[in-house]
PyMOL Python script that loads the backbone (N, CA, C, O; Angstrom):
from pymol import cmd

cmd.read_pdbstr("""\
ATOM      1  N   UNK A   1       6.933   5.144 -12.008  1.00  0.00           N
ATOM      2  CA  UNK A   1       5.945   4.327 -11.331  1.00  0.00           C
ATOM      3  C   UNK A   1       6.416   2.873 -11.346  1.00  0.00           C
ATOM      4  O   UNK A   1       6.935   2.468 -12.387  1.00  0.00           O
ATOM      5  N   UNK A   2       6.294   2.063 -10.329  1.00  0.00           N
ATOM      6  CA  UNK A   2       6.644   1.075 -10.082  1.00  0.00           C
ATOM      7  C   UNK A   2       5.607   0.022 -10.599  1.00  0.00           C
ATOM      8  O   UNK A   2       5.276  -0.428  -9.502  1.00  0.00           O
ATOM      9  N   UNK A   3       4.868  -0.679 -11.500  1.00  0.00           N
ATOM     10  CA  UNK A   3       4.194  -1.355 -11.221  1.00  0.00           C
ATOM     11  C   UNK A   3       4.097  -2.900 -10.134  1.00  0.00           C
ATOM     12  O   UNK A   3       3.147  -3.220  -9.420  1.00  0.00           O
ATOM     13  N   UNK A   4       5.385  -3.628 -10.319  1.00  0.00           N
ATOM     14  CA  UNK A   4       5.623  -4.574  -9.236  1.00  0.00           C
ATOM     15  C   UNK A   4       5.216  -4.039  -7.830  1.00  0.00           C
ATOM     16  O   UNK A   4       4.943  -4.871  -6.964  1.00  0.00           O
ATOM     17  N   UNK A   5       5.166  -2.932  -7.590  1.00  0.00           N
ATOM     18  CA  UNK A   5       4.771  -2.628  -6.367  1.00  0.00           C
ATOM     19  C   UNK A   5       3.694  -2.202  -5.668  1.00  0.00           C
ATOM     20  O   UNK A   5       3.257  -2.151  -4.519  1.00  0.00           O
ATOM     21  N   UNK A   6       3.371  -1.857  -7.004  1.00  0.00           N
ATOM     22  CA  UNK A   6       1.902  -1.376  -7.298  1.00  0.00           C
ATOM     23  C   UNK A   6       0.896  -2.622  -7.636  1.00  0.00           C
ATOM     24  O   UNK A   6      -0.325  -2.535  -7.512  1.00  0.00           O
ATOM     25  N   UNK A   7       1.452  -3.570  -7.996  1.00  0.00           N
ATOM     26  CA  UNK A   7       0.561  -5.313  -8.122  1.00  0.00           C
ATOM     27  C   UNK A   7       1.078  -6.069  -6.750  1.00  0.00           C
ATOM     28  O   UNK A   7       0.332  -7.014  -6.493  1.00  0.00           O
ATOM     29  N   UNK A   8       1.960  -5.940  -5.967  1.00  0.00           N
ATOM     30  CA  UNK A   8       2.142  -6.281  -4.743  1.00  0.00           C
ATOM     31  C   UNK A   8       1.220  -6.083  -3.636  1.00  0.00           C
ATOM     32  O   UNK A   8       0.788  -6.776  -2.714  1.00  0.00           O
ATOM     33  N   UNK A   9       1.054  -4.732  -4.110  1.00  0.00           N
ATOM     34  CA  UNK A   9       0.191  -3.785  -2.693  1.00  0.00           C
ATOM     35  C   UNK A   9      -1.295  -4.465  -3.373  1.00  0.00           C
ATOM     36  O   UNK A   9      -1.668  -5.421  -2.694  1.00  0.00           O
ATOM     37  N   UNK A  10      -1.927  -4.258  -4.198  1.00  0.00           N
ATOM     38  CA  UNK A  10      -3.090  -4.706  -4.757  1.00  0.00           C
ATOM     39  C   UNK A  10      -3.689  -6.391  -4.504  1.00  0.00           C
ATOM     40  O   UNK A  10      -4.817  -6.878  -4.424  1.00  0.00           O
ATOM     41  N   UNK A  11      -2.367  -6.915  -4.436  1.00  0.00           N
ATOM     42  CA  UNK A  11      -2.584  -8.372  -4.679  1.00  0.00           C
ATOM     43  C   UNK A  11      -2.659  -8.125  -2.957  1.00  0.00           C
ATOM     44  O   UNK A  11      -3.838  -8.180  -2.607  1.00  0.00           O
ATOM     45  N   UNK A  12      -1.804  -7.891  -1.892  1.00  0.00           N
ATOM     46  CA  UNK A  12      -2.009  -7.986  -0.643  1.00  0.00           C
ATOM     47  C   UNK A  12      -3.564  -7.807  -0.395  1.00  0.00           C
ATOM     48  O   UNK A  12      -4.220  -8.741   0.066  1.00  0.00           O
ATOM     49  N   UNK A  13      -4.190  -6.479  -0.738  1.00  0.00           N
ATOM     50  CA  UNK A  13      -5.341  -6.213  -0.318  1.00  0.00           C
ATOM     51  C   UNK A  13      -6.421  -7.091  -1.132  1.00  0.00           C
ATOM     52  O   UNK A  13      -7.544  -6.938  -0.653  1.00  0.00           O
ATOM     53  N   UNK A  14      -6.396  -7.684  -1.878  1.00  0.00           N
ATOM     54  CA  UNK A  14      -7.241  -8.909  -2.670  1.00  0.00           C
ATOM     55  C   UNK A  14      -7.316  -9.609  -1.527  1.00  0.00           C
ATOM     56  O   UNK A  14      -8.195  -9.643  -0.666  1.00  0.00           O
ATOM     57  N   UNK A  15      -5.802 -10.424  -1.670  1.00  0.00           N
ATOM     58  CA  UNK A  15      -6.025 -11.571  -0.317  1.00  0.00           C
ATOM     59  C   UNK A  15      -6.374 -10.962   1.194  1.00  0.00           C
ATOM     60  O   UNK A  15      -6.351 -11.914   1.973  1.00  0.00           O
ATOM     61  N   UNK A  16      -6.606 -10.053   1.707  1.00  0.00           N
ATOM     62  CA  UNK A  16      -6.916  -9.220   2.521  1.00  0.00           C
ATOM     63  C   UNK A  16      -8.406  -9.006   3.198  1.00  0.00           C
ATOM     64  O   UNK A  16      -8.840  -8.741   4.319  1.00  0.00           O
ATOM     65  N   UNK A  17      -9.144  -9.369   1.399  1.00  0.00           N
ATOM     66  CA  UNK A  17     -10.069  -8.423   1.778  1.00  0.00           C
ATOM     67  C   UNK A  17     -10.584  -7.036   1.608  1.00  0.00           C
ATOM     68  O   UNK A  17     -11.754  -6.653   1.643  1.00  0.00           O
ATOM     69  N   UNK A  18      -9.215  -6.184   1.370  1.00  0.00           N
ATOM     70  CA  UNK A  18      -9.464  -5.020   1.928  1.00  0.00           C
ATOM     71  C   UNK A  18      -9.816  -4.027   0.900  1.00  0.00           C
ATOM     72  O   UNK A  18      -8.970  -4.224   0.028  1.00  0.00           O
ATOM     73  N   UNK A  19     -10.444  -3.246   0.577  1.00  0.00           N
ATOM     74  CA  UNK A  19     -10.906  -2.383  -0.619  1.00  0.00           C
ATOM     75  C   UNK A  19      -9.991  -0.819  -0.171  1.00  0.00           C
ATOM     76  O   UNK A  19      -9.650  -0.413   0.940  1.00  0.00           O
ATOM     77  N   UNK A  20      -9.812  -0.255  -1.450  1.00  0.00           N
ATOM     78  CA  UNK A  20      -9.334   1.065  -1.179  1.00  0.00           C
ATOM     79  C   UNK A  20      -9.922   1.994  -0.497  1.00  0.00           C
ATOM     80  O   UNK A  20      -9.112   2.841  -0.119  1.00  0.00           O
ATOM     81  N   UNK A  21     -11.280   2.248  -0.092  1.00  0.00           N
ATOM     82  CA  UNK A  21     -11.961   2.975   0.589  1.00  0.00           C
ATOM     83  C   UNK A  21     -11.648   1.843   2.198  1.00  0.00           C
ATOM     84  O   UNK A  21     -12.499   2.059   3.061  1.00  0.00           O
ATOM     85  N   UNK A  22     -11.110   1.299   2.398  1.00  0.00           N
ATOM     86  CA  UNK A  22     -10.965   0.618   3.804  1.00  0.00           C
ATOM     87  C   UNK A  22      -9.588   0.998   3.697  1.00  0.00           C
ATOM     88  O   UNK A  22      -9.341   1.806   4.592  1.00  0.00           O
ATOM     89  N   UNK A  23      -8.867   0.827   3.184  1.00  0.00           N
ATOM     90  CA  UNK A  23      -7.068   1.072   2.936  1.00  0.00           C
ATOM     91  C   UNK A  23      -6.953   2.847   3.514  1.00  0.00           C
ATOM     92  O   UNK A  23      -6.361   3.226   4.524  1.00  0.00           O
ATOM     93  N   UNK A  24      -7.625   3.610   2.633  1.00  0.00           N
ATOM     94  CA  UNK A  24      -7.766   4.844   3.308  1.00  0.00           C
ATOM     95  C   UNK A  24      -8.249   5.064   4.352  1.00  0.00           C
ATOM     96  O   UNK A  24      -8.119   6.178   4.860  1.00  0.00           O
ATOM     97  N   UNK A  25      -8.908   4.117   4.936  1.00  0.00           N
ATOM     98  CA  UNK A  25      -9.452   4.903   6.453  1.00  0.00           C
ATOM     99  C   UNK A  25      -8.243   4.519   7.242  1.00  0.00           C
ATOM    100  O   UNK A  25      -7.637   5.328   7.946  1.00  0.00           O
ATOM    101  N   UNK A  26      -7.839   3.002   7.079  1.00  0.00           N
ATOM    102  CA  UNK A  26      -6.883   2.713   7.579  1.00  0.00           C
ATOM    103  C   UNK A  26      -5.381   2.965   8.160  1.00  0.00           C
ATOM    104  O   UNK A  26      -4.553   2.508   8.948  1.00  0.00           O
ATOM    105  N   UNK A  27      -5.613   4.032   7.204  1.00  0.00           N
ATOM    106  CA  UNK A  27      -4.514   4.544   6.951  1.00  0.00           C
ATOM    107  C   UNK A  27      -4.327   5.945   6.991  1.00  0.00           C
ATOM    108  O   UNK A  27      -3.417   6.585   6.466  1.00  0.00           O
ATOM    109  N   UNK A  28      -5.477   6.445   7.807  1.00  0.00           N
ATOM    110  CA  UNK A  28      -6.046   7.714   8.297  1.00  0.00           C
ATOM    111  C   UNK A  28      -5.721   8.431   7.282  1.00  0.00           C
ATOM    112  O   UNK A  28      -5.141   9.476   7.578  1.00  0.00           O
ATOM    113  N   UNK A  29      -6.015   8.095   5.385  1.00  0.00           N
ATOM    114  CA  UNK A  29      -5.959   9.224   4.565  1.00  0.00           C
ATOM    115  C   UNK A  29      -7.448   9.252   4.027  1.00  0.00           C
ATOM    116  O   UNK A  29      -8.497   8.667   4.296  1.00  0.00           O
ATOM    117  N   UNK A  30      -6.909  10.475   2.897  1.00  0.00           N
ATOM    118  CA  UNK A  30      -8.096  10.808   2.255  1.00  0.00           C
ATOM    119  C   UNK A  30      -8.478   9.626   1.079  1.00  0.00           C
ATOM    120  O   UNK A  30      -7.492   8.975   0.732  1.00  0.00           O
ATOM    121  N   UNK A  31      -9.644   9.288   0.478  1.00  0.00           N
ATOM    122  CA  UNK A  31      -9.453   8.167  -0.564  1.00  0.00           C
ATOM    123  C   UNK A  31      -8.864   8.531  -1.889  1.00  0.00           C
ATOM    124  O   UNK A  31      -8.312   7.697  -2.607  1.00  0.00           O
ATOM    125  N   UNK A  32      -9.010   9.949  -2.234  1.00  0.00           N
ATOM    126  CA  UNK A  32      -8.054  10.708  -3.850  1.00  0.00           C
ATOM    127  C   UNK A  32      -6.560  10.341  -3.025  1.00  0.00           C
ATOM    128  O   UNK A  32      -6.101   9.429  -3.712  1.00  0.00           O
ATOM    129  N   UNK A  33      -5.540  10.613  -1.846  1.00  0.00           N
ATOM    130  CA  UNK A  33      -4.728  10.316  -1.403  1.00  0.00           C
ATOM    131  C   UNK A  33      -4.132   9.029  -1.307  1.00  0.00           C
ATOM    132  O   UNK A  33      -2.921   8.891  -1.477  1.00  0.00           O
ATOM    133  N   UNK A  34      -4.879   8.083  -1.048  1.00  0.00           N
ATOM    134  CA  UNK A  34      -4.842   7.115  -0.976  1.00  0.00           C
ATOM    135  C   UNK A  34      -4.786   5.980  -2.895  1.00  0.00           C
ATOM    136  O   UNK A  34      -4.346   4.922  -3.344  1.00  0.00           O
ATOM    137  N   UNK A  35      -5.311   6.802  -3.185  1.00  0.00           N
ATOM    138  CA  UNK A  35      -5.389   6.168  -4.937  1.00  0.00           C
ATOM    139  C   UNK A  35      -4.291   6.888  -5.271  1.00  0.00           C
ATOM    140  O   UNK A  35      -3.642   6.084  -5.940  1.00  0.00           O
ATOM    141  N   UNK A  36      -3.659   7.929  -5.223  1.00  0.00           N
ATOM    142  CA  UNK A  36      -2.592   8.285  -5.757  1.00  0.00           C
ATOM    143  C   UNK A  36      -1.001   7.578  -4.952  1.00  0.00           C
ATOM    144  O   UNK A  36       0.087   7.481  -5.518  1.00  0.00           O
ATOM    145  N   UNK A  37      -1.226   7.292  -3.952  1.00  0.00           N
ATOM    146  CA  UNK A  37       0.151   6.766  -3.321  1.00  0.00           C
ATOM    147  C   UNK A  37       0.037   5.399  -3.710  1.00  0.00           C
ATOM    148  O   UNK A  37       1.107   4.810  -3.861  1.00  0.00           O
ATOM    149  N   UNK A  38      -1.351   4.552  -3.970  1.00  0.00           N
ATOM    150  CA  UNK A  38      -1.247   2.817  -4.778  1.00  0.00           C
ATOM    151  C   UNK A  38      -1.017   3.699  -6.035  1.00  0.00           C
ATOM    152  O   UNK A  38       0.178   3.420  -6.128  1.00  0.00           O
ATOM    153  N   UNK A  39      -1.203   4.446  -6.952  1.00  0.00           N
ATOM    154  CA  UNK A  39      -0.672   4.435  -8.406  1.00  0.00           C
ATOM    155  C   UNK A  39       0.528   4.555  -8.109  1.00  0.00           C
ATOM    156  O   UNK A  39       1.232   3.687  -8.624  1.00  0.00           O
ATOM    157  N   UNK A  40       1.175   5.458  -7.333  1.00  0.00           N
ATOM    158  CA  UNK A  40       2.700   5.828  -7.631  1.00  0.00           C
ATOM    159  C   UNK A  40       3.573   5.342  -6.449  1.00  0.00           C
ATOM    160  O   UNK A  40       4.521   6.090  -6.211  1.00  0.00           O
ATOM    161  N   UNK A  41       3.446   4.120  -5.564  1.00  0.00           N
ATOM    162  CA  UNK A  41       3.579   3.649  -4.566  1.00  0.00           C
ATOM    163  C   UNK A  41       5.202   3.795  -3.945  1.00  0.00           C
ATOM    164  O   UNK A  41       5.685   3.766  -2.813  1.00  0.00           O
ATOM    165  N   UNK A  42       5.653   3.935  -5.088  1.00  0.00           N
ATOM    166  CA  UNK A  42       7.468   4.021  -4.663  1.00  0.00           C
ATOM    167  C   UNK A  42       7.427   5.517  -4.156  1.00  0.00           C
ATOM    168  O   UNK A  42       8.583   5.781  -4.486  1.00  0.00           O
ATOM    169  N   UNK A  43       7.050   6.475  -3.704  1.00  0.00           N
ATOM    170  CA  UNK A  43       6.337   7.386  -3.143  1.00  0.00           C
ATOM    171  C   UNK A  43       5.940   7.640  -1.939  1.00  0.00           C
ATOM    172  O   UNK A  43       5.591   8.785  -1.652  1.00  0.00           O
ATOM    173  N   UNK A  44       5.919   6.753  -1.127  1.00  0.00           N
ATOM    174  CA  UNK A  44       5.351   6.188   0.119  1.00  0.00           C
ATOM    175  C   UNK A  44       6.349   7.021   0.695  1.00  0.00           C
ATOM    176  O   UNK A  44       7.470   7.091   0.192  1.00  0.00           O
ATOM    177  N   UNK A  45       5.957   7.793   1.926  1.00  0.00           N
ATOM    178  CA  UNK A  45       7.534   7.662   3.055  1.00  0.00           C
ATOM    179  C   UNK A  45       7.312   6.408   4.088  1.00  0.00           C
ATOM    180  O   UNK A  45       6.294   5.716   4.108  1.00  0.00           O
ATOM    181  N   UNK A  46       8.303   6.263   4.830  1.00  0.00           N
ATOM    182  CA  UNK A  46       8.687   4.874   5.353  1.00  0.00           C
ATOM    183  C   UNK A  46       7.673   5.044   6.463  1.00  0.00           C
ATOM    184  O   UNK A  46       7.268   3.886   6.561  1.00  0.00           O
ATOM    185  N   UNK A  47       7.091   5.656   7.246  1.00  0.00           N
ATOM    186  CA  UNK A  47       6.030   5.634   7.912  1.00  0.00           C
ATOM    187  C   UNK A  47       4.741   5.231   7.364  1.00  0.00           C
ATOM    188  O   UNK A  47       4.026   4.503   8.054  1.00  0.00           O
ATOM    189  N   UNK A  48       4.383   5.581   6.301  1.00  0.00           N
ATOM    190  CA  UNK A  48       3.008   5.117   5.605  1.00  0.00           C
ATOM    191  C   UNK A  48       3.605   3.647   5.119  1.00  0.00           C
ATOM    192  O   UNK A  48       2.807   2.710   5.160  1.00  0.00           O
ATOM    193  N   UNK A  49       4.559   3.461   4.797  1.00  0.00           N
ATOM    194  CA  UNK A  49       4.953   2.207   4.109  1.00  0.00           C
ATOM    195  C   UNK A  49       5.005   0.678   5.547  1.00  0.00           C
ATOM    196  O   UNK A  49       4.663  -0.491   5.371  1.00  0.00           O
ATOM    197  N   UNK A  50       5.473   1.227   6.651  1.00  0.00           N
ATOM    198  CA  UNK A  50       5.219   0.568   7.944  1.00  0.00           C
ATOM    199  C   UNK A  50       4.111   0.112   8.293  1.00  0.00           C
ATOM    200  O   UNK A  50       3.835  -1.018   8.697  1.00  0.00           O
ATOM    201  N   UNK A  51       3.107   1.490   8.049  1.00  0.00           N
ATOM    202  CA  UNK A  51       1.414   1.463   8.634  1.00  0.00           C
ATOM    203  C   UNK A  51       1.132   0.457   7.407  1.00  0.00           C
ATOM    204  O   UNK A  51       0.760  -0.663   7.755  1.00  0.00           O
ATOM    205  N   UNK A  52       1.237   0.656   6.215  1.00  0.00           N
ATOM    206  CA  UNK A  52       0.828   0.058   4.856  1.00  0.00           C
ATOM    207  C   UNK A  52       1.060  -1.754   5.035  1.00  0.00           C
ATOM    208  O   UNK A  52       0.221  -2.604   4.737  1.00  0.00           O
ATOM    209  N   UNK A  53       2.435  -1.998   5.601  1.00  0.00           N
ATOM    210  CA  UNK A  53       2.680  -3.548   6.077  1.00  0.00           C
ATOM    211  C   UNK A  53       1.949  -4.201   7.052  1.00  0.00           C
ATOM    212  O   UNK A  53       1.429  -5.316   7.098  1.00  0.00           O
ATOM    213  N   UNK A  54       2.000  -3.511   7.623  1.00  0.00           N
ATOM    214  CA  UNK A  54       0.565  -3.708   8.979  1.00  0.00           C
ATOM    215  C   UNK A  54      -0.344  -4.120   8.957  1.00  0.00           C
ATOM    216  O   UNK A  54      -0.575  -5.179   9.541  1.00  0.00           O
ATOM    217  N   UNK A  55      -1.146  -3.537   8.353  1.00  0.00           N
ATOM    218  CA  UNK A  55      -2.140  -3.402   7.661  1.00  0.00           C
ATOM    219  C   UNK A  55      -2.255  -4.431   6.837  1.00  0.00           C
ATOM    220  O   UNK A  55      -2.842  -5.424   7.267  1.00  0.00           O
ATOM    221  N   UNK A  56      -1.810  -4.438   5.679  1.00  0.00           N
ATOM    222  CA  UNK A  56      -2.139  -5.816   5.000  1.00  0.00           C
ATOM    223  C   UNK A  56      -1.330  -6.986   5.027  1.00  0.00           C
ATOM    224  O   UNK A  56      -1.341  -7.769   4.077  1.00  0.00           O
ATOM    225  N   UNK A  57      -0.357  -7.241   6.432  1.00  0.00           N
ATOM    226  CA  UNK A  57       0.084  -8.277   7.027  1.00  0.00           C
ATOM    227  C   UNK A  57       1.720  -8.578   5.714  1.00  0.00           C
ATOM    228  O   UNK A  57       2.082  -9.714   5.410  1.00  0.00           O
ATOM    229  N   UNK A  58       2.211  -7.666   5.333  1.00  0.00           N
ATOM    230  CA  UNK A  58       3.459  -7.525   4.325  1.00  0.00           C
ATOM    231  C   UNK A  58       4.190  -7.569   5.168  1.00  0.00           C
ATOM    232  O   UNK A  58       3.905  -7.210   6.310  1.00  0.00           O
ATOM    233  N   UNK A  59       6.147  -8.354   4.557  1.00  0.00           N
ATOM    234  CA  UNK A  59       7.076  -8.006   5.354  1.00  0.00           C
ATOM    235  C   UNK A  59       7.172  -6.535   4.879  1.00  0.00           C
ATOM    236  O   UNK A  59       6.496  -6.142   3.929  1.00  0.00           O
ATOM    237  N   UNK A  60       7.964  -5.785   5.508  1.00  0.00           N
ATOM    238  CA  UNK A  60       8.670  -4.365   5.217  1.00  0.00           C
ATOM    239  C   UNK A  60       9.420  -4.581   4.464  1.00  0.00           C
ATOM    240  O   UNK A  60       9.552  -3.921   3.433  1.00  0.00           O
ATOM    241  N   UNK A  61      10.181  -5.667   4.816  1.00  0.00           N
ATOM    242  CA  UNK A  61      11.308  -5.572   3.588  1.00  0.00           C
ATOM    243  C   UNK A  61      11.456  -6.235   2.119  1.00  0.00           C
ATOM    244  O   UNK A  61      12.236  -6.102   1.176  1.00  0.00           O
ATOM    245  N   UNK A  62      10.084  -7.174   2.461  1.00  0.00           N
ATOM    246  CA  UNK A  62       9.703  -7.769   1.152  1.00  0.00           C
ATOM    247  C   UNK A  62       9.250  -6.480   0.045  1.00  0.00           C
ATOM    248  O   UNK A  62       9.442  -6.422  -1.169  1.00  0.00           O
ATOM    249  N   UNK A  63       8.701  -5.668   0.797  1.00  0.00           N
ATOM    250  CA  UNK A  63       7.823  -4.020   0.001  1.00  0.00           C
ATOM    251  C   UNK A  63       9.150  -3.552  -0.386  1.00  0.00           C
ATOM    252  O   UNK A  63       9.400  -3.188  -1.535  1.00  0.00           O
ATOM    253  N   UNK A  64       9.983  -3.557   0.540  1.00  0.00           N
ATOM    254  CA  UNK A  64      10.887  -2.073   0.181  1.00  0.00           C
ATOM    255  C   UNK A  64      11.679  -2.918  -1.055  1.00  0.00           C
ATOM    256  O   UNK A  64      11.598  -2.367  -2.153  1.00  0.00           O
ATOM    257  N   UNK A  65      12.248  -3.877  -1.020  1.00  0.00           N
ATOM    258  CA  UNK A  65      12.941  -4.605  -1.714  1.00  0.00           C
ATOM    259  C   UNK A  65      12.879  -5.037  -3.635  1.00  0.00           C
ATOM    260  O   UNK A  65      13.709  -5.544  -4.390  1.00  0.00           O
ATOM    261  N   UNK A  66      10.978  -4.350  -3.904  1.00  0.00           N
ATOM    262  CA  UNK A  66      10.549  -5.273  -4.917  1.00  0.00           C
ATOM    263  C   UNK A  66      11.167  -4.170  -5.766  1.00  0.00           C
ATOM    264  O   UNK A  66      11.138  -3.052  -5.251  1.00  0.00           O
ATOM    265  N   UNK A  67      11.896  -4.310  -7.353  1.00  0.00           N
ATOM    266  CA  UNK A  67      11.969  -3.241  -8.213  1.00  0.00           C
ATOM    267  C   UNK A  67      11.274  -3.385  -9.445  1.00  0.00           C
ATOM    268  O   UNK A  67      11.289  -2.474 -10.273  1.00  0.00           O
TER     269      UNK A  67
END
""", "prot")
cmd.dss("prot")
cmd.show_as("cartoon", "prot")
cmd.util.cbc("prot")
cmd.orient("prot")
């Protein structure tokens, strides 16, 4: 588990706004789905990780990049 990436994605949706039950709709998942891909976020495939930048206004490569 990554945590840097996992406090990246969290800190985005703080400044965002956005709550995990909005992250999941967003993101046309389920909300148990959605809490398990922010716990284990290095996990993502690159399509959810695209929609995921989008969404909370992230570079892609700033995400893919953090270790």
């Amino acid at each position: 588990m990554n945590q840097k990436l996992k406090g990246q994605i969290e800190y985005a949706m703080l400044k965002n706004k956005i709550n995990k039950k909005q992250l999941a709709s967003y993101m046309n998942m389920s909300y148990p789905t959605m809490l398990s891909k922010i716990e284990s976020a290095d996990t993502l495939k690159i399509s959810e990780a695209v929609r995921l930048c989008r969404i909370l206004d992230i570079e892609l490569t700033e995400l893919l990049t953090i270790k």
